[in-house]
C-alpha positions as CSV (number, residue, x, y, z in Angstrom):
1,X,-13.1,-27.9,4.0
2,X,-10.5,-29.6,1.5
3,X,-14.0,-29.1,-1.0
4,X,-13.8,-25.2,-0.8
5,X,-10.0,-26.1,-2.3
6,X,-11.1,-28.5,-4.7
7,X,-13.7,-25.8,-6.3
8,X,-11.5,-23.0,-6.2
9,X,-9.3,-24.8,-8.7
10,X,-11.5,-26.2,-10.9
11,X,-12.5,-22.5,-11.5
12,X,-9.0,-21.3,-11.6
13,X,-9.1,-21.1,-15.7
14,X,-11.6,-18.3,-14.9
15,X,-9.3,-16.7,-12.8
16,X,-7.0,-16.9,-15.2
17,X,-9.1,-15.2,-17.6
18,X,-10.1,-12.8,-15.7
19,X,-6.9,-11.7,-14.9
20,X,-5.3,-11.6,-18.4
21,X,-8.5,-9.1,-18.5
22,X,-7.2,-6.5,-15.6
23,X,-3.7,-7.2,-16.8
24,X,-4.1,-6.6,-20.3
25,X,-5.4,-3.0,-19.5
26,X,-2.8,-1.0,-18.5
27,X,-3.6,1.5,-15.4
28,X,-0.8,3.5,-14.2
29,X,-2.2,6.1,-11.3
30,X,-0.7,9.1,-12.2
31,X,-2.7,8.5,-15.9
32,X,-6.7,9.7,-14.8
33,X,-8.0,8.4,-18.1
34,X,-6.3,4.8,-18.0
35,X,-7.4,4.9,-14.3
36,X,-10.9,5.8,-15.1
37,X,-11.1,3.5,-17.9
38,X,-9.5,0.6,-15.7
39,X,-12.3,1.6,-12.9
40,X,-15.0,0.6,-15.8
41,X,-13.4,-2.5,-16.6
42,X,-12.7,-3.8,-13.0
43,X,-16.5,-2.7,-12.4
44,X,-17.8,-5.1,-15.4
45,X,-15.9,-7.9,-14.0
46,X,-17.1,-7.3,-10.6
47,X,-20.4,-7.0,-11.1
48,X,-19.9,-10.6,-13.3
49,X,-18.0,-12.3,-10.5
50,X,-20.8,-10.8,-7.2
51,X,-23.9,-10.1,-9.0
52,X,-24.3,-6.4,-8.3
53,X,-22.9,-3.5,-9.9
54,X,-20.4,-1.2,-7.3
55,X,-20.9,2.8,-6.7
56,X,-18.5,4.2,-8.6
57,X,-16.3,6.7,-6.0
58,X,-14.8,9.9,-7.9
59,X,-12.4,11.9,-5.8
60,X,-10.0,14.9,-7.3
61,X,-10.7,12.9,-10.5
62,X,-9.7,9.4,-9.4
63,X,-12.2,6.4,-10.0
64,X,-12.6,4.4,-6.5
65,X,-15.0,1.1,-6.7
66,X,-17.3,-0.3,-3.6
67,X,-19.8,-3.3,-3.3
68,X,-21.4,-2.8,-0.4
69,X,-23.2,-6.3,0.0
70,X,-26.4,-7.5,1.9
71,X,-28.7,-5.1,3.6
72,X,-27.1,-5.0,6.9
73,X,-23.9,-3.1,8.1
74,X,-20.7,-3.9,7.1
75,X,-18.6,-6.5,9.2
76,X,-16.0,-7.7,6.9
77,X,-14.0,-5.0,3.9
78,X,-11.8,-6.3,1.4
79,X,-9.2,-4.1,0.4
80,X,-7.5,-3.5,-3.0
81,X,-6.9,-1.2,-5.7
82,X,-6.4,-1.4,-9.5
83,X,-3.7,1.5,-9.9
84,X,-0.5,-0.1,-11.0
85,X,3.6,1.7,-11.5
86,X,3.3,0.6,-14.6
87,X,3.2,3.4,-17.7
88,X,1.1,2.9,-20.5
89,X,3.2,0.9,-23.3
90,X,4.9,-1.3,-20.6
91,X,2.9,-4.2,-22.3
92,X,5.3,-4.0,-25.2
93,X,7.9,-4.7,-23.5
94,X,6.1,-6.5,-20.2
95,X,3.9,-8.5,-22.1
96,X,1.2,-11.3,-20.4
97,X,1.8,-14.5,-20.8
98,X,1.8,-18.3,-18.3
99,X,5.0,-20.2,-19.0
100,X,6.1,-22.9,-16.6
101,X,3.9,-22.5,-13.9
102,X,4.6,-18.5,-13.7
103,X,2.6,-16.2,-15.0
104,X,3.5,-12.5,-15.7
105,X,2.5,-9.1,-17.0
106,X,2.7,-5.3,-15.1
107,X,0.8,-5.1,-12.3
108,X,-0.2,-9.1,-12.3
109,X,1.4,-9.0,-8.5
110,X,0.8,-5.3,-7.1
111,X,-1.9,-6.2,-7.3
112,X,-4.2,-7.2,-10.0
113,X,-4.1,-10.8,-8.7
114,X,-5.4,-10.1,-5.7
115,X,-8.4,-8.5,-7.5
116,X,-9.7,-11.6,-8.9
117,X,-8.9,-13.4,-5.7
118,X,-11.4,-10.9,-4.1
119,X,-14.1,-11.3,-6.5
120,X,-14.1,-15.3,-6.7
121,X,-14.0,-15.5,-3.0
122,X,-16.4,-13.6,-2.0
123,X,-19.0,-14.8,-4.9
124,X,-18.0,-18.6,-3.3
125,X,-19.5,-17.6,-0.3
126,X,-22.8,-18.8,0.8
127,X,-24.2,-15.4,1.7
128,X,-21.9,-12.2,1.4
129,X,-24.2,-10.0,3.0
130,X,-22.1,-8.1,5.5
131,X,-19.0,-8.1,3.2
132,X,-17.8,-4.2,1.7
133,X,-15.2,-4.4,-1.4
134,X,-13.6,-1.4,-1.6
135,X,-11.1,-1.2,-4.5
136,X,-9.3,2.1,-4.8
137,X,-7.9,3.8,-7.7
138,X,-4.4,5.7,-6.9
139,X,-2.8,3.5,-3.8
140,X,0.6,4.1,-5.1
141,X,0.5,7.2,-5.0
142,X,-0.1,7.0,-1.3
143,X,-4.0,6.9,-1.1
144,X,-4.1,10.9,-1.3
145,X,-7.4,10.9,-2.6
146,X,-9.2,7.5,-0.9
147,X,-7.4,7.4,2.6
148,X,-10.9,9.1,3.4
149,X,-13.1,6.3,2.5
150,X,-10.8,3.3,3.1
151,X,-11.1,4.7,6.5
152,X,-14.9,5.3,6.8
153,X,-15.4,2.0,5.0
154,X,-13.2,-0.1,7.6
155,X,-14.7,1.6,10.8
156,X,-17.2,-0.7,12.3
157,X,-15.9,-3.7,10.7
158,X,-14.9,-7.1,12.7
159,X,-11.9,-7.1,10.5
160,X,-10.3,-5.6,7.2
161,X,-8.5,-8.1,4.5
162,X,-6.4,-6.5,2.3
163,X,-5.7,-8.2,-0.9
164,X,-1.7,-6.7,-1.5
165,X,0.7,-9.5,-2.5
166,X,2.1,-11.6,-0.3
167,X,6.0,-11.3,1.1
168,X,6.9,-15.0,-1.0
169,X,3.9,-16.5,0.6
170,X,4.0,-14.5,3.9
171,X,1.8,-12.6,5.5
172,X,2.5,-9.6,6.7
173,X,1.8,-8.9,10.2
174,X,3.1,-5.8,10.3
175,X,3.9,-2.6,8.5
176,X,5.6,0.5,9.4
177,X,4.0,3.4,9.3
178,X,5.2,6.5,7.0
179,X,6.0,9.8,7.5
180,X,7.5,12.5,5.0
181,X,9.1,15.9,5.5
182,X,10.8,19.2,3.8
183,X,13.2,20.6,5.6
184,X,13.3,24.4,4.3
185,X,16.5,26.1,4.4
186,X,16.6,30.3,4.4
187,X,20.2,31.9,4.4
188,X,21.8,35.1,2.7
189,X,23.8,35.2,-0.7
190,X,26.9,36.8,-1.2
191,X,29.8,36.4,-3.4
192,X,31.4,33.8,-2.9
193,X,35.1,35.1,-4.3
194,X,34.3,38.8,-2.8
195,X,32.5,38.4,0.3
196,X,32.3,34.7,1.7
197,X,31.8,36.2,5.0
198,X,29.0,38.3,4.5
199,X,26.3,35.2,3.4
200,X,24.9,32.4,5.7
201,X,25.1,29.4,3.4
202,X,22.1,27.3,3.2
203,X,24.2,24.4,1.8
204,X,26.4,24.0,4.8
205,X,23.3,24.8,7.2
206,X,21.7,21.8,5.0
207,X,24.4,19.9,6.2
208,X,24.2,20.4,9.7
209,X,20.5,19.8,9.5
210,X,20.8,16.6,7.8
211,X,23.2,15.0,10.5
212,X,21.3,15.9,12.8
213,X,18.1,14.6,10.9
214,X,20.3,11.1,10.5
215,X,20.4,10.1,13.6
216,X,16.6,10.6,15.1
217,X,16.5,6.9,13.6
218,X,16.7,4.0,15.9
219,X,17.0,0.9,15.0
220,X,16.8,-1.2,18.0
221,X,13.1,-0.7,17.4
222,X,12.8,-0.4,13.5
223,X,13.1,3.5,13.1
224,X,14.4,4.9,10.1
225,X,15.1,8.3,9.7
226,X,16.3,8.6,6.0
227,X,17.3,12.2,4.1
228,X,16.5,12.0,0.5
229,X,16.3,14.2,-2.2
230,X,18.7,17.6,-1.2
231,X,19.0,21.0,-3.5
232,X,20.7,23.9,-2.7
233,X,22.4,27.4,-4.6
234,X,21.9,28.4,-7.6
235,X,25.5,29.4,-9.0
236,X,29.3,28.2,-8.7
237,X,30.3,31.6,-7.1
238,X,27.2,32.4,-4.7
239,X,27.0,31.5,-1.4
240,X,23.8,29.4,-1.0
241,X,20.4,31.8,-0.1
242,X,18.1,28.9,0.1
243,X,18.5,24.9,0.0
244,X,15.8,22.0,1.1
245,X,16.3,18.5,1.3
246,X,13.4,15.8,1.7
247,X,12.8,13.0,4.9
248,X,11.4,9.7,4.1
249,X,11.1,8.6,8.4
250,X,9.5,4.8,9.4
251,X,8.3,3.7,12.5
252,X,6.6,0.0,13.6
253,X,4.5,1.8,16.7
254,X,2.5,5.0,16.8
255,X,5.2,6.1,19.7
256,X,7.8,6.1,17.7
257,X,5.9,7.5,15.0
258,X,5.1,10.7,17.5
259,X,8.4,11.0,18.7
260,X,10.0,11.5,15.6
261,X,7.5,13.9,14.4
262,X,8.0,15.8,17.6
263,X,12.0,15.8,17.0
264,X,11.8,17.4,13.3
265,X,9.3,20.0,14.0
266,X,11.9,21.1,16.9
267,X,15.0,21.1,15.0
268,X,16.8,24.5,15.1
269,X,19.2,26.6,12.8
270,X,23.1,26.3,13.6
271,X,24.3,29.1,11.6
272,X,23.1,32.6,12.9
273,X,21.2,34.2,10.3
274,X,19.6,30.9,9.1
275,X,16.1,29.7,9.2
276,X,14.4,26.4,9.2
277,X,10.9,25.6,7.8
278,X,9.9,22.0,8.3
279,X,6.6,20.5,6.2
280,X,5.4,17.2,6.1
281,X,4.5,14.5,8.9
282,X,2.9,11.7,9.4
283,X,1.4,9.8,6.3
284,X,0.1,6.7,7.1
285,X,0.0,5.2,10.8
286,X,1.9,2.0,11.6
287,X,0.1,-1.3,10.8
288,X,1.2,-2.7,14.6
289,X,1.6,-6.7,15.1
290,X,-1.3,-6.7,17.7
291,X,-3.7,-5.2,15.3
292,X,-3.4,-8.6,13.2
293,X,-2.2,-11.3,15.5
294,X,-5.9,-12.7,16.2
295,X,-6.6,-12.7,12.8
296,X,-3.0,-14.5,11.9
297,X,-4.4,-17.3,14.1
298,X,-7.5,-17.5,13.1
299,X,-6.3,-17.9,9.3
300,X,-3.8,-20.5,10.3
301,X,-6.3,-22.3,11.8
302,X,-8.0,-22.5,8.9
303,X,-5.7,-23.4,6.3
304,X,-4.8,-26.3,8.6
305,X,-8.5,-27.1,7.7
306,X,-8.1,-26.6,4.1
307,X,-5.4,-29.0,4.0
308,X,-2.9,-26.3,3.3
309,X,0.6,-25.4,4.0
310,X,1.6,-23.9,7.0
311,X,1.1,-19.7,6.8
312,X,4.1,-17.8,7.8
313,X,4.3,-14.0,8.6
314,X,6.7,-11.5,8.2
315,X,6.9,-7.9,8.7
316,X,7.4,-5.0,6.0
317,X,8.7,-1.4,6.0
318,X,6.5,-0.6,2.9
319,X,2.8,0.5,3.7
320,X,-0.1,0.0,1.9
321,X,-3.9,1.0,3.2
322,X,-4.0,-2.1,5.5
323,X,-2.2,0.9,7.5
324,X,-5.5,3.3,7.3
325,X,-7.6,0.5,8.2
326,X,-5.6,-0.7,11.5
327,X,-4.7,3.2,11.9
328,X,-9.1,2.9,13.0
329,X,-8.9,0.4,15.4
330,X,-9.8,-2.3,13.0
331,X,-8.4,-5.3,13.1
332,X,-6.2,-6.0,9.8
333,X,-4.7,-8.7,8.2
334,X,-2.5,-7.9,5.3
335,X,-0.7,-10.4,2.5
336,X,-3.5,-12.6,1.1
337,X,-3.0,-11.9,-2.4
338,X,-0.6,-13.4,-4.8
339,X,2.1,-15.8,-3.6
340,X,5.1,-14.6,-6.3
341,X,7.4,-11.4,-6.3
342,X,8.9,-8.7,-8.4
343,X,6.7,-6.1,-7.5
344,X,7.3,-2.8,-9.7
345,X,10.2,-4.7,-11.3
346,X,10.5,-6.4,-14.5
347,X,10.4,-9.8,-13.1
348,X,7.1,-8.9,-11.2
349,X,5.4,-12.2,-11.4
350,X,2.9,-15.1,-9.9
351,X,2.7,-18.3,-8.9
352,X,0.0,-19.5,-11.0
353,X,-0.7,-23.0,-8.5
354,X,-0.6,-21.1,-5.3
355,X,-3.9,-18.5,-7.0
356,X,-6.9,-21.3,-5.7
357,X,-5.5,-22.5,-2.5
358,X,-4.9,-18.9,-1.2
359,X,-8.3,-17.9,-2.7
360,X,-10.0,-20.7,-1.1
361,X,-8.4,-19.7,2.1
362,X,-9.6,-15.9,1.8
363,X,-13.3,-17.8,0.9
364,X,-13.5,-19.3,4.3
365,X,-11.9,-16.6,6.5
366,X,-14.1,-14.1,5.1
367,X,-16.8,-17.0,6.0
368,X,-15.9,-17.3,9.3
369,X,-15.7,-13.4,10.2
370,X,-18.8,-13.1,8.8
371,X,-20.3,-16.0,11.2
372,X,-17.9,-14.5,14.5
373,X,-21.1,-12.8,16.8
């Protein structure tokens, strides 16, 4: 198998083309033209690297790309998206360029890498009939728009791959899942010089609230219960009539998941006279260590037959849609993109020698999915 290695880097100037390519176009999610635009130029490339052009997937005006390959059913999807952080202009200052073995540029890690990983791996297969890529358009955003079809697309399937950068050559085994809240806070103004006594103030309900929010975490089993963002009053000399504050709450198992959810939605007012609203749950499910163990193995296995390095895993708090497709029942593995770091940062770059070993090694799992009965 040492062969599948050898090929993968003699066509890693390609990939190196091809990546200045997606790099060069800047395609930050919350932009819909630059996102549309990107969409067309990730198709062209696509349809260069696999041979067939994809359906182009328009939801609440966001540009989603599938290849749906071979005749058959799907067995194997391959997961990524071409939305980056970055705002239009950060090539100015973020500009793409290979110096020393490292090459850089927005979005070149989360994840355009991946992207051409994707497409020269699965055109390096003997047949990819069986094999869905599914490359989604606003991911950090938080999949609003494609959790839909990343989830229809991965139901059915032996096994989803997502192409999100690897933790400095780790996979990642796990992710936590994510759920978001608003805690809405009612009271009464009143002056607060005159009559102090006559309002219910929001703020110091808030306070109570948040405590109480604070410690639903638990982290002898990786929960986090977080509050965020808080507002309250509107004047020096009012007491407070309203206030909110925002929950960011993770969770490595759907239990946990459920039993935080359960605990904000029963939190009650201290103050009499106050009111609570609370909006928001869960966002995306946990991506749980037993959903990607078998698959872990499996690629090990193979990279030992590639002649590579020993694979390592780790496990994440951040999601990504490897979440969606575990949250199915399918069994993920998450991590095989770009070996580097820096994601959304300004030293977000790539390993430019570890691009064809770790393609070659998505080339034969994909391979060996795809043979699995």
């Amino acid at each position: 198998m040492t062969e599948l290695v050898e090929r993968m880097q003699a066509a890693l100037p390609s990939m190196l083309r091809d990546l200045e390519t997606l790099v060069t176009h800047e395609s930050p999610s919350a932009d819909l033209a630059a996102v549309a635009a990107s969409a067309e130029l990730v198709g062209r490339l696509g349809t260069e690297r696999l041979g067939t052009a994809p359906e182009y997937v328009v939801i609440d005006g966001r540009t989603h790309l599938r290849w749906r390959l071979g005749d058959g059913p799907s067995r194997v999807l391959v997961v990524g998206h071409h939305d980056t952080v970055w705002p239009v202009g950060s090539l100015a200052t973020h500009p793409f360029a290979i110096e020393d073995g490292v090459l850089r540029g927005p979005g070149c890690f989360d994840m355009k890498t991946g992207l051409v990983m994707a497409f020269h791996a699965v055109a390096a297969l003997p047949s990819a009939a069986g094999v869905t890529v599914l490359v989604t358009g606003d991911e950090e955003l938080g999949s609003p728009s494609s959790r839909a079809l990343i989830e229809e697309e991965a139901a059915g399937c032996v096994a989803a791959l997502v192409l999100e950068a690897s933790a400095e050559g780790a996979l990642k085994l796990e992710r936590k899942g994510v759920s978001t809240y608003e805690v809405r806070i009612a009271g009464r103004a009143s002056h607060a010089g005159l009559e102090p006594e006559l309002g219910v103030n929001a703020s110091i309900e808030a306070a109570h609230q948040i405590l109480a929010v604070s410690r639903l975490g638990d982290a002898s089993v990786g929960t986090s219960v977080t509050p965020t963002a808080l507002t309250s009053g509107t004047t020096r000399n009012t007491v407070p009539a309203e206030g909110s504050f925002m929950v960011d709450a993770r969770a490595r198992t759907v239990a946990e998941q459920l039993r935080v959810d359960a605990a904000m939605h029963s939190l009650q007012p201290v103050l009499a006279g106050a009111s609570l609203e609370i909006v928001g749950g869960p966002n995306r499910p946990p991506l749980e260590r037993k959903m990607s163990e078998e698959l872990y193995r499996r690629a090990s296995s193979l990279a030992d037959s590639l002649g590579l390095a020993p694979l390592r895993e780790i496990s994440v708090g951040g999601a990504s849609d490897g979440n969606f497709t575990a949250g199915v029942g399918t069994p993920t593995l998450d991590g095989l993109g770009a070996v580097g770091g820096g994601a959304h940062a300004d030293d977000e770059h790539v390993v430019v020698a570890e691009i064809a070993p770790r393609t070659a090694l998505l080339t034969a799992l994909i391979a060996d999915l795809l043979d699995t009965p």
